[in-house]
C-alpha positions in Angstrom: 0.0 0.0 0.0 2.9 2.4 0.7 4.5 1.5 -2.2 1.5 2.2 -4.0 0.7 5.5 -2.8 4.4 6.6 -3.2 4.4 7.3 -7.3 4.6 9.9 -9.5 0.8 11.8 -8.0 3.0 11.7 -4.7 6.5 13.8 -5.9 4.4 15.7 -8.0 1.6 17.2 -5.9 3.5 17.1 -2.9 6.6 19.3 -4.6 3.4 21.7 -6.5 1.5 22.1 -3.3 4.3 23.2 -1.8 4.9 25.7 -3.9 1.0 26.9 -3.3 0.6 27.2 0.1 4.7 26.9 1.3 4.4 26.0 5.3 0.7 26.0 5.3 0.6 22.7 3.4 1.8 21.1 6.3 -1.8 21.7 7.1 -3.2 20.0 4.3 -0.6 17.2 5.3 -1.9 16.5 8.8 -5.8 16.7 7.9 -4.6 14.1 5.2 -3.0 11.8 7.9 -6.0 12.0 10.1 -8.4 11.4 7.2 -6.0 8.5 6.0 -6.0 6.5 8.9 -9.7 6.9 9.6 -10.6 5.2 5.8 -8.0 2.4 6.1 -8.6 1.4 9.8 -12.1 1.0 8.8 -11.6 -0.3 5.5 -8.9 -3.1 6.1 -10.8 -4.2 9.1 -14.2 -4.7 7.9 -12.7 -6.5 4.2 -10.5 -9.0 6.2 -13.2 -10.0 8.7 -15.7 -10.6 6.0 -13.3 -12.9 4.2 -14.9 -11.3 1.1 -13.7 -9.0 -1.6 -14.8 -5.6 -1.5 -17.2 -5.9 -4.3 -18.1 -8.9 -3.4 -19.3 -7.7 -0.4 -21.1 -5.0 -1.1 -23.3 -7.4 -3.5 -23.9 -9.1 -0.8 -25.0 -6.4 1.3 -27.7 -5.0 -1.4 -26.7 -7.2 -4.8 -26.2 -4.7 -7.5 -23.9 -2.2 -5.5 -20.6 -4.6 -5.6 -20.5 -3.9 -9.6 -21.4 0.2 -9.0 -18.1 -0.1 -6.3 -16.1 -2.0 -8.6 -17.2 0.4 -11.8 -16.4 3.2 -9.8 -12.4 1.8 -8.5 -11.8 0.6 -12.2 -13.0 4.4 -13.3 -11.2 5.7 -10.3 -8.1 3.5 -11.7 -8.0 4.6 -15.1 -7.5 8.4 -13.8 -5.1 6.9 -11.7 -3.0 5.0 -14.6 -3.6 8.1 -16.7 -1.6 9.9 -14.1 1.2 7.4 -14.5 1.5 7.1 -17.7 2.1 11.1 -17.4 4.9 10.1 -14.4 6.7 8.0 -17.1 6.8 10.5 -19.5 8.1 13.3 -16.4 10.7 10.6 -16.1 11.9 10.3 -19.7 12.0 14.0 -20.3 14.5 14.3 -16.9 16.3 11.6 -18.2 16.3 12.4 -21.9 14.4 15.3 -22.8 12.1 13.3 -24.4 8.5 15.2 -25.0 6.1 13.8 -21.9 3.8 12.3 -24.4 6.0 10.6 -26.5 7.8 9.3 -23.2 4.6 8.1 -22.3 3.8 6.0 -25.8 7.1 4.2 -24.7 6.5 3.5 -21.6 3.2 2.7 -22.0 4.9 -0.4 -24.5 7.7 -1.6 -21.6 4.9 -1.5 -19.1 2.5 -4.3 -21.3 5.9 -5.9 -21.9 6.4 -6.1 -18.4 3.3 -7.3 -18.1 3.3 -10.6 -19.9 6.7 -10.8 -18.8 6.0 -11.5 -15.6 9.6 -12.7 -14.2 10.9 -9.5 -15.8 7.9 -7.0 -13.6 9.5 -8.9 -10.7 12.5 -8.1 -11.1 11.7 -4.5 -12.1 9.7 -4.3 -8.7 12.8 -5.0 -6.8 14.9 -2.7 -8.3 12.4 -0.2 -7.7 12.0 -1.0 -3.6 16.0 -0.4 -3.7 15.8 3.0 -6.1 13.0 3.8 -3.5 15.2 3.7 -0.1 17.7 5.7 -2.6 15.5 8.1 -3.0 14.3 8.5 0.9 17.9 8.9 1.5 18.8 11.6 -1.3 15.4 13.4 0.0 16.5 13.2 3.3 19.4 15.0 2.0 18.0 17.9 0.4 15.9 18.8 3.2 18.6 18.9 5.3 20.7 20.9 2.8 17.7 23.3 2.0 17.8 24.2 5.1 13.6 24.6 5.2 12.5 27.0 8.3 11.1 24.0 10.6 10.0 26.6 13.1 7.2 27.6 10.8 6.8 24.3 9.2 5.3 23.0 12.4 3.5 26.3 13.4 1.9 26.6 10.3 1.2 22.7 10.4 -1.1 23.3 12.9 -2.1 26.8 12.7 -2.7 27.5 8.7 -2.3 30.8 6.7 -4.3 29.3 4.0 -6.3 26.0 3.5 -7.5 24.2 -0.3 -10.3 21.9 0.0 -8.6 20.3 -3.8 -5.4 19.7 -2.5 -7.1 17.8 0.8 -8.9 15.6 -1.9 -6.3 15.6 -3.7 -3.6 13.9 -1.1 -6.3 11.4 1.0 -7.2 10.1 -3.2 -3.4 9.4 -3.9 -3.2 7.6 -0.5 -6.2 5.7 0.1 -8.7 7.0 -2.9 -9.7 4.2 -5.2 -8.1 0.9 -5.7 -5.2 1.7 -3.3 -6.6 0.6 0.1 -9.0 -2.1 -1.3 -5.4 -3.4 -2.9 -3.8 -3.6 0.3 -7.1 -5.3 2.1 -7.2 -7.7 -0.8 -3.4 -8.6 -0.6 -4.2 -9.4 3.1 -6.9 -11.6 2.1 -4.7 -13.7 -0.4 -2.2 -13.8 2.3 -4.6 -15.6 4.4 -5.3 -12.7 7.2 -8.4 -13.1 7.9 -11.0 -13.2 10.8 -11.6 -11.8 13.7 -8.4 -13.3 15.4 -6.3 -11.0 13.0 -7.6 -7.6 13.9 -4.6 -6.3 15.9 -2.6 -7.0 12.9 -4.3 -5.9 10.6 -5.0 -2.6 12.7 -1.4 -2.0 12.8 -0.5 -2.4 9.4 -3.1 -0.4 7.9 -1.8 2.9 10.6 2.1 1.4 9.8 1.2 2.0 5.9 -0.2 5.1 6.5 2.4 6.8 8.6 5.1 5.7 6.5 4.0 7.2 3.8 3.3 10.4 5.5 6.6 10.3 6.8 8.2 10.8 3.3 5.7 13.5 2.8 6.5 15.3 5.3 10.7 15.1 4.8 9.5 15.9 0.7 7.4 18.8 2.1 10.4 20.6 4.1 12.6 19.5 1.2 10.4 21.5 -1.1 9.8 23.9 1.3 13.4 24.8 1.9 14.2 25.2 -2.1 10.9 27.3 -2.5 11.8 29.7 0.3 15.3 30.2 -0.7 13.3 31.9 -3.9 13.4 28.9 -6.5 11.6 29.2 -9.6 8.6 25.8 -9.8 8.9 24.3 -13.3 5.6 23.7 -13.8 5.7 20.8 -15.9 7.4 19.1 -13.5 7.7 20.4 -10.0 9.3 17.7 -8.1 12.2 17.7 -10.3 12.5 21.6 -9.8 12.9 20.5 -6.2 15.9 17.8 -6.5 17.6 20.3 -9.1 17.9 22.8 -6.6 18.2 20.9 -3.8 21.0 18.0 -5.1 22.0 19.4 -8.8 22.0 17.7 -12.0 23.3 14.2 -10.7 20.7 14.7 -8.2 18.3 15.7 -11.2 18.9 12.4 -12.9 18.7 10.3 -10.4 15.1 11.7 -9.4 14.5 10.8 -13.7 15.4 7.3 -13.1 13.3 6.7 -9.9 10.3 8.7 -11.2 10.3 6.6 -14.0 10.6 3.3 -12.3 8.2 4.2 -9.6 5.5 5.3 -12.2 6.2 2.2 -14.8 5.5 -0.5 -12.1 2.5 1.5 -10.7 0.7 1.7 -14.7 1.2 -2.4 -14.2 -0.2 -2.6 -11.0 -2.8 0.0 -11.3 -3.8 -1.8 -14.2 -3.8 -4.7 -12.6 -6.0 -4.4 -9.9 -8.7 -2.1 -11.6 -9.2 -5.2 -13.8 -9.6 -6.8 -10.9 -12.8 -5.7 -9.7 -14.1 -5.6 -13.1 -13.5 -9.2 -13.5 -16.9 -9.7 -11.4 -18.7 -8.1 -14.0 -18.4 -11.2 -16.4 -16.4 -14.5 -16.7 -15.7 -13.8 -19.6 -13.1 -10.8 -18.4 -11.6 -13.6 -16.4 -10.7 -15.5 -19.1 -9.3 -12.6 -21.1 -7.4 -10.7 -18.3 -4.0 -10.1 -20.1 -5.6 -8.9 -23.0 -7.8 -6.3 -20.9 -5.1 -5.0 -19.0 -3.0 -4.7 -22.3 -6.2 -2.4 -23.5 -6.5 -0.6 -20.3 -2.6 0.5 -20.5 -3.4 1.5 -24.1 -6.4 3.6 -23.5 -4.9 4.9 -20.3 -2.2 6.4 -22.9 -4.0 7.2 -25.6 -6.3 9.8 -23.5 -3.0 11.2 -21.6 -2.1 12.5 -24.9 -5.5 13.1 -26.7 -6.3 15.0 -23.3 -3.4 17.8 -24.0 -2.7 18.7 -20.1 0.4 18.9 -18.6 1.6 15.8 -16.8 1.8 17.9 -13.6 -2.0 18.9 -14.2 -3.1 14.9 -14.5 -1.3 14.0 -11.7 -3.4 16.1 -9.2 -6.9 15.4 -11.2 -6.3 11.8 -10.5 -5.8 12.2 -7.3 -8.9 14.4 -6.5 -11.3 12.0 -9.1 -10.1 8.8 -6.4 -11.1 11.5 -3.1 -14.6 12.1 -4.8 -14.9 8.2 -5.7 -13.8 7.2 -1.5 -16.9 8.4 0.0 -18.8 5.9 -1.4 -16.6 3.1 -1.0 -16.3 3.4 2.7 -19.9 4.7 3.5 -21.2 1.3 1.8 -18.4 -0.9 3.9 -19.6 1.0 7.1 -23.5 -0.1 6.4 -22.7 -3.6 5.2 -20.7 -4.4 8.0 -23.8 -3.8 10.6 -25.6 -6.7 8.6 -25.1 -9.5 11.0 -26.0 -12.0 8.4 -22.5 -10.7 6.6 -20.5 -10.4 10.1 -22.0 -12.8 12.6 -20.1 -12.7 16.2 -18.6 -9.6 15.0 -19.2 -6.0 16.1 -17.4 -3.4 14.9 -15.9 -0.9 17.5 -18.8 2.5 18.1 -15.3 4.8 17.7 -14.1 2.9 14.3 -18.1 3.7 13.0 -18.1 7.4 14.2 -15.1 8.0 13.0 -15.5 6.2 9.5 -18.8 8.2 8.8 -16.8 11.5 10.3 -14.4 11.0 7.6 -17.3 10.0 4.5 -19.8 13.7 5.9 -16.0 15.3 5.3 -14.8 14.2 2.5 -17.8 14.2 0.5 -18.4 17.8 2.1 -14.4 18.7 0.7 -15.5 17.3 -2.6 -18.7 19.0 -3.1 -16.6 22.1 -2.8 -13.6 21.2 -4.7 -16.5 20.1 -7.9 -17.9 23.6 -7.0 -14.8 25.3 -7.0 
């Protein structure tokens, strides 16, 4: 799930957020956490006691409402892999100044290679967990060399200048929106954690996830925050690489190519992936022809990136709010199926877990109605 939620939306909108609100988004980042936690706890714990899939058991709550969840994750997922494919092509252009859409096309053809490869998507995904504690250390290092005012970091962090209803949406979708979280309860399930004998675990896994990746945000928040209040100019096509050229210079630069890259090729597979997962309930016939629909799903994914003529920077943050619209609904219809007894029988889940589950679905569909307004 960390690993998941790290990717390009994450160095992007954390580095262009930054730049928005400088120490207030240490704001936005703490609202996020809170809102984070509250989704997954719930979520995790209520998918690994059923035993069920997510859309499996909201059909069984009210049949008919599994296939509007698992429409609304694969929608949610294509936004999400359209947002990828636009991290490849970030990556390319550091690396080669290749043009972000025809970095994208390329990608778009190693990432279906990798695909029915699957020994070599392995071996891509390891390379990428060790490029990945590379990059923690090298942003570790340019916070610490921007020198970010921490004083007002933390003030602001809890006493805001400004606050963005978008870029809350924004950061709890790239975390938890969509397929994200229901990919990390389903991974539990085929792991065999299950039951009501696992909930400590799985209650400190889904906070462990979280955490960790709020930890890099933060470090990649000061980071920014140091180079933008030193008077750095944001490249707007690709803020996060603004950051690491300023912060660690141009072998710093590439290096940040070669991991955004990486980091967003493997996430257009396993986006991919999993949002034909949950439309595999739709038919058996989308069982049988898996490969073949996640090779389409790549393709189209790419073909609107460039048909859609935004920025790569401007993608990354719509996909992230489109999953924060989409999470409402996911976890409002886990919170009423799991008080069907006939679904959970000897189970009760916790009066604090519900209140604070439907505190964070009257919020975030409250942030979203004013981020569609806005």
């Amino acid at each position: 799930m960390a690993t998941s939620a790290i990717g390009p939306g994450f160095l992007n909108n954390t580095a262009l957020f930054t730049h928005d609100l400088l120490a207030s988004f240490g704001f936005i980042i703490l609202i996020s956490i809170l809102l984070d936690i509250g989704a997954q706890v719930n979520l995790w714990r209520i998918v690994t006691v059923s035993g069920m899939r997510a859309q499996d058991l909201g059909n069984a709550y009210v049949p008919g409402l599994g296939y509007a969840l698992s429409a609304m994750v694969a929608f949610g997922g294509l936004a999400f892999n359209i947002g990828n494919v636009a991290g490849c092509g970030l990556g390319l252009d550091v690396l080669a100044g290749l043009d972000a859409r025809w970095g994208a096309a390329l990608s778009a053809g190693v990432a279906i290679l990798l695909f029915w490869l699957r020994d070599a998507g392995r071996a891509v995904d390891w390379f990428v967990r060790i490029l990945g504690i590379a990059m923690i250390g090298l942003t570790v290092y340019v916070a610490i060399r921007a020198q970010p005012p921490v004083g007002e970091a933390l003030f602001r962090t809890f006493w805001p200048e400004e606050v963005d209803a978008m870029k809350i949406v924004a950061l709890v979708g790239g975390t938890v929106g969509g397929y994200i979280s229901f990919a990390g309860a389903h991974r539990l399930l085929d792991a065999g954690i299950r039951g009501k004998t696992q909930l400590p675990r799985v209650t400190r896994s889904s906070v462990t996830g979280i955490l960790l990746t709020s930890l890099m945000r933060y470090t990649l928040f000061l980071a920014a925050l140091g180079v933008f209040w030193a008077g750095t100019q944001l490249d707007l096509k690709n803020p996060a690489a603004s950051v690491f050229r300023s912060g660690s210079g141009e072998i710093g630069y590439r290096f940040f190519g070669i991991v955004m890259w990486s980091a967003a090729i493997t996430s257009v597979v396993g986006a991919s992936y999993t949002s034909i997962s949950f439309l595999k309930t739709f038919l058996p016939a989308f069982e049988r022809s898996e490969k073949w629909l996640i090779t389409a799903f790549i393709a189209l994914s790419t073909v609107l990136f460039i048909s859609l003529r935004q920025t790569p920077s401007a993608v990354l943050v719509a996909a992230g709010a489109v999953n924060g619209i989409i999470l409402p609904f996911a976890l409002a219809l886990m919170l009423l199926a799991v008080r069907k007894q006939r679904l959970f029988p000897g189970y009760r889940h916790p009066a604090w877990l519900t209140a604070t589950g439907w505190a964070v679905v009257l919020l975030m569909a409250w942030l979203s109605v004013v981020t569609v307004i806005g």
